[in-house]
Biopython code that builds the backbone (N, CA, C, O; Angstrom):
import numpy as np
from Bio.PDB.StructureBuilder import StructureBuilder

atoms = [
    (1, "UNK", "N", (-11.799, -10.557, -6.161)),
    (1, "UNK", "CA", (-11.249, -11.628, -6.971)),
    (1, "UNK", "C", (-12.374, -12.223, -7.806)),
    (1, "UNK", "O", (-13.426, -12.683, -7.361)),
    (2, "UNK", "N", (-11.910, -12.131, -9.394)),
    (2, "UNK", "CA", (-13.095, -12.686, -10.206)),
    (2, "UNK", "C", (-12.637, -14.775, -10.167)),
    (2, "UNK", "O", (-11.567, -15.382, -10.217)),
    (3, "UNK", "N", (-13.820, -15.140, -10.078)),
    (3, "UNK", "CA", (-13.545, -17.274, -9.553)),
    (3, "UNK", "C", (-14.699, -17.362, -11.202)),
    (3, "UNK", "O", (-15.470, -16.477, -11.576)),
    (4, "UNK", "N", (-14.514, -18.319, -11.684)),
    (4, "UNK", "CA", (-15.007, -18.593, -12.775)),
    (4, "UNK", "C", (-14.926, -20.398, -12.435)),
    (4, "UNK", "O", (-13.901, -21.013, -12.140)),
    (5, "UNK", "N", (-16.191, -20.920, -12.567)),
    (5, "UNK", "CA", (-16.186, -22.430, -12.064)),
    (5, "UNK", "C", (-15.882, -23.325, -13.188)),
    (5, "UNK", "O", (-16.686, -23.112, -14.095)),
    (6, "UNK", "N", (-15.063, -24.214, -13.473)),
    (6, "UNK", "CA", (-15.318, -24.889, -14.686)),
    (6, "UNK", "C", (-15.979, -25.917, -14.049)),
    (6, "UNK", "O", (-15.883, -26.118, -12.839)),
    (7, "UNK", "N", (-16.832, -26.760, -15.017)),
    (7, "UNK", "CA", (-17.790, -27.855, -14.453)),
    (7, "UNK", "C", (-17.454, -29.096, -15.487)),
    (7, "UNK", "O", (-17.961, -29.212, -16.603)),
    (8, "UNK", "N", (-16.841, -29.675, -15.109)),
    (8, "UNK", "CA", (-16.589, -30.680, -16.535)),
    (8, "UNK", "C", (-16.777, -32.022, -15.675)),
    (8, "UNK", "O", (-16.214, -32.010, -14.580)),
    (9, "UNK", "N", (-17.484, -33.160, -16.017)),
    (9, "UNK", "CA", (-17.603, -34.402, -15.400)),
    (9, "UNK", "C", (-16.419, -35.147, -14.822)),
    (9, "UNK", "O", (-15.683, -35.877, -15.485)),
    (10, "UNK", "N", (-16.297, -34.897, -13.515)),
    (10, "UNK", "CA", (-15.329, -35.832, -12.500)),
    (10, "UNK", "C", (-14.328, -35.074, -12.240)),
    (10, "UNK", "O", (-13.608, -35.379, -11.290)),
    (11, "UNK", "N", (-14.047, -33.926, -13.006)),
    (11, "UNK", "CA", (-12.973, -32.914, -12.469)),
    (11, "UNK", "C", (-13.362, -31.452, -12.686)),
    (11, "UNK", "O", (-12.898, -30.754, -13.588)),
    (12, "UNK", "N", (-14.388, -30.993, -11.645)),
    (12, "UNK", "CA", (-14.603, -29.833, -11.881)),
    (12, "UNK", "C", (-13.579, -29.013, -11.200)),
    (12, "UNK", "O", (-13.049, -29.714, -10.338)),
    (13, "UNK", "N", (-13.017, -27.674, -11.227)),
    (13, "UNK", "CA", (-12.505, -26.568, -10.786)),
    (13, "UNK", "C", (-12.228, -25.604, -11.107)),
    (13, "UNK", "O", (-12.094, -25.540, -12.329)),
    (14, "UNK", "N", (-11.946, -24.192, -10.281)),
    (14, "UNK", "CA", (-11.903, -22.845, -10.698)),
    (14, "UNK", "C", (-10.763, -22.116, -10.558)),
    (14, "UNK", "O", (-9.740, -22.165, -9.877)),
    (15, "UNK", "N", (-11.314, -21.316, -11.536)),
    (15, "UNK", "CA", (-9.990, -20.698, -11.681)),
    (15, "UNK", "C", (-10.256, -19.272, -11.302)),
    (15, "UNK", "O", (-11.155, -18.539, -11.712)),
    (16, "UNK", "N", (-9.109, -18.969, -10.267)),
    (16, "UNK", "CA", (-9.427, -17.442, -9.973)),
    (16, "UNK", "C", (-8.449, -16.194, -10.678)),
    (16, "UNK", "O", (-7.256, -16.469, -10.549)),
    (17, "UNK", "N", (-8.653, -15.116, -11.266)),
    (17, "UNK", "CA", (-8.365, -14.064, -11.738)),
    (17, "UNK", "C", (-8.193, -12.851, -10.158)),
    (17, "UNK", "O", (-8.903, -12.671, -9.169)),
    (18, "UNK", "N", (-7.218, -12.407, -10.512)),
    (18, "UNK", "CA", (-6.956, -11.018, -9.886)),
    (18, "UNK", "C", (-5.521, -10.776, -9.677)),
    (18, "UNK", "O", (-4.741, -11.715, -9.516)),
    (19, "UNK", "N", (-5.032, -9.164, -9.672)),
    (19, "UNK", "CA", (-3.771, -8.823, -10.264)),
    (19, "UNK", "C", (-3.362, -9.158, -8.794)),
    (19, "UNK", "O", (-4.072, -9.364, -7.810)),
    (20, "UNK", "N", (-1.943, -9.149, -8.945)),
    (20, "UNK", "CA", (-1.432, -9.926, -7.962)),
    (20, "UNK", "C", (-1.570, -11.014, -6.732)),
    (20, "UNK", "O", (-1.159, -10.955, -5.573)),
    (21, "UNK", "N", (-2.477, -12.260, -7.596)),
    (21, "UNK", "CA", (-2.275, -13.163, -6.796)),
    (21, "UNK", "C", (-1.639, -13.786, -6.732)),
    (21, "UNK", "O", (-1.898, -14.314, -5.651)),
    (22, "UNK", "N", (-0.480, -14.452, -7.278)),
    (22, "UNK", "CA", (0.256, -15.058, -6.805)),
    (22, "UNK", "C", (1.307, -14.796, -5.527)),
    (22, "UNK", "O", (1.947, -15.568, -4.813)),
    (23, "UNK", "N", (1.195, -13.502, -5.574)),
    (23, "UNK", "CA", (1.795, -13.375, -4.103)),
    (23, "UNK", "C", (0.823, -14.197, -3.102)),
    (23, "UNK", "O", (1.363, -14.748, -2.142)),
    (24, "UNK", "N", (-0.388, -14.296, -3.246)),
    (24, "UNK", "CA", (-1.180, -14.769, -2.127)),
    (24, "UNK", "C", (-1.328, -16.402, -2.158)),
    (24, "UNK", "O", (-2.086, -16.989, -1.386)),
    (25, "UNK", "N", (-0.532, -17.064, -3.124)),
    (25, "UNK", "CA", (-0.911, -18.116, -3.686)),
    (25, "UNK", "C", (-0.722, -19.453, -2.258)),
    (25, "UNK", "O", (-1.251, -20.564, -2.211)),
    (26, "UNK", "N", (0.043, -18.918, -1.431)),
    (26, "UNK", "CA", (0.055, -20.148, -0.131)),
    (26, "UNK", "C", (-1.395, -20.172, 0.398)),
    (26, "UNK", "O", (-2.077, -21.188, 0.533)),
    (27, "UNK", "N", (-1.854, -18.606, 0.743)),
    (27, "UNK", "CA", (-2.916, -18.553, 1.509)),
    (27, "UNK", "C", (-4.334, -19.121, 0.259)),
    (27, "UNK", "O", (-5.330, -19.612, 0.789)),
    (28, "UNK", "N", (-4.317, -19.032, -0.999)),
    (28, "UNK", "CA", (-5.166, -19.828, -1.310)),
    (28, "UNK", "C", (-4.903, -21.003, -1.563)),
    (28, "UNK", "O", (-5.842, -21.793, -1.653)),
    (29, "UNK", "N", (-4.107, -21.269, -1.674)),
    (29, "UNK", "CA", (-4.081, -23.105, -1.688)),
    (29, "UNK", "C", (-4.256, -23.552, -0.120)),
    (29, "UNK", "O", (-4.778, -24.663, -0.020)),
    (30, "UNK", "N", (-3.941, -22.941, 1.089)),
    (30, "UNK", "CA", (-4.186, -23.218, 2.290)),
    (30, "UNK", "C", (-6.189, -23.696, 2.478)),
    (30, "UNK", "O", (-6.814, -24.490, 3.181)),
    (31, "UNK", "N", (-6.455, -22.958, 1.703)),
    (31, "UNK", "CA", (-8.585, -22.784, 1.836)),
    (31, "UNK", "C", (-8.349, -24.034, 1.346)),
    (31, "UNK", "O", (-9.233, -24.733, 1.841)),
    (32, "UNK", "N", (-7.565, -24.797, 0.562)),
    (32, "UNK", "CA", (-8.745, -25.892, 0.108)),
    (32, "UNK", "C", (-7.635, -27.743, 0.385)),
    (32, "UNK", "O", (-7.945, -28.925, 0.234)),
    (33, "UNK", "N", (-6.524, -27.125, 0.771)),
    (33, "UNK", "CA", (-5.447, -28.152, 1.029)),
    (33, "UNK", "C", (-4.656, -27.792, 2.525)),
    (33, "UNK", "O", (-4.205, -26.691, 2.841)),
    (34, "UNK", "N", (-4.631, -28.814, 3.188)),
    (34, "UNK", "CA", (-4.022, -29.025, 4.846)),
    (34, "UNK", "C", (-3.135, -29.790, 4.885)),
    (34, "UNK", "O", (-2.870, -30.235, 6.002)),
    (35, "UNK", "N", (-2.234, -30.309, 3.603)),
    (35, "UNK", "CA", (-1.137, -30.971, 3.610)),
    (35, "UNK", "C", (0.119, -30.145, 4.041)),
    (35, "UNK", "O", (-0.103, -29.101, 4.654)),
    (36, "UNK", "N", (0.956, -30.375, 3.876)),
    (36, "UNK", "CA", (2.410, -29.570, 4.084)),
    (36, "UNK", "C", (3.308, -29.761, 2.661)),
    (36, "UNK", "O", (4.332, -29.106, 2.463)),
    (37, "UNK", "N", (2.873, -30.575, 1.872)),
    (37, "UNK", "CA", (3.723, -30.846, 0.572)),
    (37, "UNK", "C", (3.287, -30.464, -0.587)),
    (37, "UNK", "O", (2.090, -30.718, -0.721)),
    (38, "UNK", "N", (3.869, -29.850, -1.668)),
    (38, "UNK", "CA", (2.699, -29.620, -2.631)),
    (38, "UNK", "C", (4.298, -29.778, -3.768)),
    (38, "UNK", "O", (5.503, -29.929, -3.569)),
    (39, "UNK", "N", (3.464, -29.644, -4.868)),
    (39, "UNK", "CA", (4.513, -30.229, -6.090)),
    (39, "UNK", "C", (3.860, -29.188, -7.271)),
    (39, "UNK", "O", (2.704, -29.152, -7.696)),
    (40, "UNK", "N", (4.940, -28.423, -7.610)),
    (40, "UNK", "CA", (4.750, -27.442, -8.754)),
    (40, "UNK", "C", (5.299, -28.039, -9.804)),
    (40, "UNK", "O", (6.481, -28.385, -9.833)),
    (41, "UNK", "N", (4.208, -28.256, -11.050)),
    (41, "UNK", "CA", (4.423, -28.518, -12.522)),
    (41, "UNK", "C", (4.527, -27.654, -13.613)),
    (41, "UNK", "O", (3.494, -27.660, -14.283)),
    (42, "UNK", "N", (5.318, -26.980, -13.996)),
    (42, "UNK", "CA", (5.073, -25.565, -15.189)),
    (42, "UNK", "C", (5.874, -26.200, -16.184)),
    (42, "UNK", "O", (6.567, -27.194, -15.967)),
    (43, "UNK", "N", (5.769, -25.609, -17.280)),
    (43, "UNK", "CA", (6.475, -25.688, -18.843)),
    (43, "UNK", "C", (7.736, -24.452, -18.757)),
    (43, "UNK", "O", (7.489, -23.405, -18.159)),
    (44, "UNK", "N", (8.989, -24.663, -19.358)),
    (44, "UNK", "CA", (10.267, -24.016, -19.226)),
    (44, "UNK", "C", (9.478, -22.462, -19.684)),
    (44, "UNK", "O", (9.994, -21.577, -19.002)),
    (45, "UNK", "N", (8.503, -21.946, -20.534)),
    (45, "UNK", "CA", (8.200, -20.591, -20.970)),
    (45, "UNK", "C", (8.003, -19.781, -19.856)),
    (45, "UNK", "O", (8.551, -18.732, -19.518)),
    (46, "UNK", "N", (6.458, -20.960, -18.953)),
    (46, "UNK", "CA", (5.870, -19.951, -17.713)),
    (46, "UNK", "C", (7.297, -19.919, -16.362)),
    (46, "UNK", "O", (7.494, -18.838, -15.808)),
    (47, "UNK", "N", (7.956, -20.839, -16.059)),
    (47, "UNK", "CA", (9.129, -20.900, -14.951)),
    (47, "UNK", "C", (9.914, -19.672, -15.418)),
    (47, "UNK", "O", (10.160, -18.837, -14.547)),
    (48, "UNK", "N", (10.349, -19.435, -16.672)),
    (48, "UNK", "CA", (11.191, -18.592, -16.353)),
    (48, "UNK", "C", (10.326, -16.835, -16.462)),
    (48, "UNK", "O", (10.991, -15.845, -16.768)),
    (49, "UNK", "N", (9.053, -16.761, -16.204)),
    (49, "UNK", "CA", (8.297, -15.732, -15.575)),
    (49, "UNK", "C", (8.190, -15.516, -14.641)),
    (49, "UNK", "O", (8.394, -14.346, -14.319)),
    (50, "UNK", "N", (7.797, -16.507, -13.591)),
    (50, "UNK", "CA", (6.725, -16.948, -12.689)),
    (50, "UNK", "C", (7.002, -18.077, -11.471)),
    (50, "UNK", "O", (6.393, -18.266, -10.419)),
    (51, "UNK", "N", (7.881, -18.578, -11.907)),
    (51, "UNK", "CA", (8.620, -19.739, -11.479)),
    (51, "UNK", "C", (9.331, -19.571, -10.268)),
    (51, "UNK", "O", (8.784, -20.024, -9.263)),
    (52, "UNK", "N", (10.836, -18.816, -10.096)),
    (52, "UNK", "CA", (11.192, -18.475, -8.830)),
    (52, "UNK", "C", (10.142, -17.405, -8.162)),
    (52, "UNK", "O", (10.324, -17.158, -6.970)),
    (53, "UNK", "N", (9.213, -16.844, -8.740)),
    (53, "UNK", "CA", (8.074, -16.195, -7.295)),
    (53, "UNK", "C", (7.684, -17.122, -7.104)),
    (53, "UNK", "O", (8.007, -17.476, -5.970)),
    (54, "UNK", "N", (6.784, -18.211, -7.872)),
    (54, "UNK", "CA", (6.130, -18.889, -6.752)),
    (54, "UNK", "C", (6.800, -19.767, -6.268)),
    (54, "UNK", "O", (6.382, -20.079, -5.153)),
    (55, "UNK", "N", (7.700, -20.346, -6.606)),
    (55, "UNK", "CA", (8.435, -21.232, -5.197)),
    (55, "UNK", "C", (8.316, -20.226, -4.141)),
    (55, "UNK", "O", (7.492, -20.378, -3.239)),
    (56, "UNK", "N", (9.052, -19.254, -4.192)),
    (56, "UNK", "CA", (9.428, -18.551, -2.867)),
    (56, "UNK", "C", (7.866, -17.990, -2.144)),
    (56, "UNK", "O", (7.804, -17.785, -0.932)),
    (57, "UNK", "N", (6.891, -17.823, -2.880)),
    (57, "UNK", "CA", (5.767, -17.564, -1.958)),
    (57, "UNK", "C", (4.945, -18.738, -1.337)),
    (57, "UNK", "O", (4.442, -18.728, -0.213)),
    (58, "UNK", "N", (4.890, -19.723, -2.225)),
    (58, "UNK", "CA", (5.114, -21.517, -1.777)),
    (58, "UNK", "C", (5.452, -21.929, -0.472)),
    (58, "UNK", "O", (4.679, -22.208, 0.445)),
    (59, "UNK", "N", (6.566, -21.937, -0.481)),
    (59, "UNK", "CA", (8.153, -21.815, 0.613)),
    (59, "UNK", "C", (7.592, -21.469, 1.591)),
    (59, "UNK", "O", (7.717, -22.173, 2.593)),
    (60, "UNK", "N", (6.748, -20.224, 1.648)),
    (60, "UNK", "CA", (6.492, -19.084, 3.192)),
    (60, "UNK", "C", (5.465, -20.767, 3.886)),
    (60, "UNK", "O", (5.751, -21.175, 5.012)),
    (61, "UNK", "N", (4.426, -21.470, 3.084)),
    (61, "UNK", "CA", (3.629, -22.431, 4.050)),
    (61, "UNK", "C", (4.115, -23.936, 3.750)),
    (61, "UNK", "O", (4.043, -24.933, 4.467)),
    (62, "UNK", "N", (4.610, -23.779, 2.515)),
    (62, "UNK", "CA", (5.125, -25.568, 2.367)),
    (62, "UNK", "C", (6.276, -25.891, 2.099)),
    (62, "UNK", "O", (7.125, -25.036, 1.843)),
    (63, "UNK", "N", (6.542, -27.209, 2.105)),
    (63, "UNK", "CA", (7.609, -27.667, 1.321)),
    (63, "UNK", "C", (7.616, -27.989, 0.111)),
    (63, "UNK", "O", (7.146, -29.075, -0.229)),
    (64, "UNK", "N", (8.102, -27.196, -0.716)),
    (64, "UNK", "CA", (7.674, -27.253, -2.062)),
    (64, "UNK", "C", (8.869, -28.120, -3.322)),
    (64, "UNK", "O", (10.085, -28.114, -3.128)),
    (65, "UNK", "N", (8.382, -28.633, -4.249)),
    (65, "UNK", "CA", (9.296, -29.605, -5.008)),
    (65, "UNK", "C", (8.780, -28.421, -6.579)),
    (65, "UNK", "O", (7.804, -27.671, -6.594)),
    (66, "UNK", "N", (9.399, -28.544, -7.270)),
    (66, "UNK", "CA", (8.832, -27.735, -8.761)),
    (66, "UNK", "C", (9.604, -29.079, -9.991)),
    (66, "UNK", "O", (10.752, -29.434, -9.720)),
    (67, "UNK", "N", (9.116, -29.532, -10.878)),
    (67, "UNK", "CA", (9.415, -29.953, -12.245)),
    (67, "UNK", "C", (8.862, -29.197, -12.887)),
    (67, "UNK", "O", (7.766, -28.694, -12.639)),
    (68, "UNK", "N", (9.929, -28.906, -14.323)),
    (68, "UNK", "CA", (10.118, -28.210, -15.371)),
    (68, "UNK", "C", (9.847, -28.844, -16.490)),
    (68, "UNK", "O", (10.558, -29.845, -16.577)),
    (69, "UNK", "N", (8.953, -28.678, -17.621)),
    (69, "UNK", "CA", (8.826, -29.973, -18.530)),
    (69, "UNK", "C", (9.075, -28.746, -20.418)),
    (69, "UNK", "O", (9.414, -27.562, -20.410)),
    (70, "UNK", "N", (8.941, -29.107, -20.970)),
    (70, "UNK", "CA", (9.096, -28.605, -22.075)),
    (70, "UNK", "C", (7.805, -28.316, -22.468)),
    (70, "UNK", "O", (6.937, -29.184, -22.382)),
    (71, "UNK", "N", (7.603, -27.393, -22.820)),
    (71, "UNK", "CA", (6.116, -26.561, -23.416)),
    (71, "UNK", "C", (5.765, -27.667, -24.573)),
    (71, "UNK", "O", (6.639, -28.312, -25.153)),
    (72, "UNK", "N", (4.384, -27.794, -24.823)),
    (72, "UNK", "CA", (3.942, -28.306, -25.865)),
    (72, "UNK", "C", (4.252, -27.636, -27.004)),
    (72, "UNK", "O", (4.413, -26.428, -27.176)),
    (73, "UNK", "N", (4.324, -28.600, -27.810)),
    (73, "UNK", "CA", (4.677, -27.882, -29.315)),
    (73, "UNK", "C", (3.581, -28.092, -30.415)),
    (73, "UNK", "O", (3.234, -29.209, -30.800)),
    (74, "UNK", "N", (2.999, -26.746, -30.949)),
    (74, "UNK", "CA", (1.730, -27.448, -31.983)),
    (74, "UNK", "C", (2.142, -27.963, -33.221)),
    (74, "UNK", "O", (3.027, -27.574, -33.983)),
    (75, "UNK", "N", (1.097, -29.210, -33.322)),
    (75, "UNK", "CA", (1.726, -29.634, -34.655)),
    (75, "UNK", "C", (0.639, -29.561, -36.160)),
    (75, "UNK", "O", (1.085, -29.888, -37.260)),
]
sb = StructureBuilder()
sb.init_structure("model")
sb.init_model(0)
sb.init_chain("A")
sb.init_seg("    ")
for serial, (resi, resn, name, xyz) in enumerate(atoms, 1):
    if name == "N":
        sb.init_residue(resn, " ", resi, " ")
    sb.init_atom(name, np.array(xyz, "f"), 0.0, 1.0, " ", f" {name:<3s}", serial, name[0])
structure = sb.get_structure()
């Protein structure tokens, strides 16, 4: 798995690359969160890709909530 760090003042984090992770996506959010609740935010483009997998791989460790918001629009 390629991890690429972003470092930006007061909110650093990384982002990891590799083909099929989101199947694995409980077990990495498990490494860095011990809650039981988590809340998925996507735009209507990526949900209807991506959206019912990851709830359902979500699902396997949490209780999961998802909002849907409208993609930005450039102006």
């Amino acid at each position: 798995m390629k991890q690429i760090e972003v470092n930006i003042p007061r909110n650093s984090y990384n982002i990891y690359i590799e083909k099929g992770l989101l199947e694995k996506l409980d077990e990495l959010i498990k490494t860095v969160y011990e809650g039981r609740k988590v809340f998925l935010i996507t735009d209507s483009n990526v949900d209807k890709i991506y959206g019912e997998k990851a709830v359902r791989v979500l699902a396997k460790g949490f209780d999961v909530r998802k909002i849907v918001i409208a993609p930005r629009r450039e102006q």
